[in-house]
C-alpha positions in Angstrom: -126.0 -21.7 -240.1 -124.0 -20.6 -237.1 -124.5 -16.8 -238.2 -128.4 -17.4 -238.5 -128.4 -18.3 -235.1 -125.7 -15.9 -233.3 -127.7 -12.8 -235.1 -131.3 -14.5 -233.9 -130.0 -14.8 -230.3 -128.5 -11.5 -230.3 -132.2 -10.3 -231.9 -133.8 -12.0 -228.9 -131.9 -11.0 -226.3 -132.3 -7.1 -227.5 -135.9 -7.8 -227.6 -135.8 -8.7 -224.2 -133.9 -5.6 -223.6 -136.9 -3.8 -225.1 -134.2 -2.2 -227.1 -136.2 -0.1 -230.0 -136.4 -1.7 -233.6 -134.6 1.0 -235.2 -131.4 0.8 -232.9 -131.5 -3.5 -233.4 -131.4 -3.4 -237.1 -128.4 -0.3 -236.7 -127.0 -3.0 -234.0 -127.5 -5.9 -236.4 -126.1 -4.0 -239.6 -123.1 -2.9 -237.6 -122.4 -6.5 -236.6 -122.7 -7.5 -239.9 -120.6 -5.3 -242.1 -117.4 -5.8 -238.8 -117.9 -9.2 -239.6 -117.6 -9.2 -243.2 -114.9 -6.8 -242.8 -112.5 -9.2 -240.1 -113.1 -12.3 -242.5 -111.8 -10.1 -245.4 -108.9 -9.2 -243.1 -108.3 -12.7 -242.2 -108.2 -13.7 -245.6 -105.2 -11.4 -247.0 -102.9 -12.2 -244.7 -103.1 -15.5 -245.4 
């Protein structure tokens, strides 16, 4: 739930921006795929 929101507000506030569709959704992917890839982090060293 707290993802949905953090990606919508960061979506908004790049609208505002008037950043260009195409270089939100390479934004949003890249934001994505780091977080995916610190969580995986985070999980083998524990």
């Amino acid at each position: 739930m707290l993802s949905a929101v953090f990606v919508t507000t960061l979506s908004n506030g790049m609208d505002l921006l008037q950043v260009s569709g195409y270089v939100q959704q390479n934004i949003l992917g890249c934001v994505i795929v780091a977080a995916i890839f610190v969580d995986r982090v985070r999980l083998t060293r524990t």
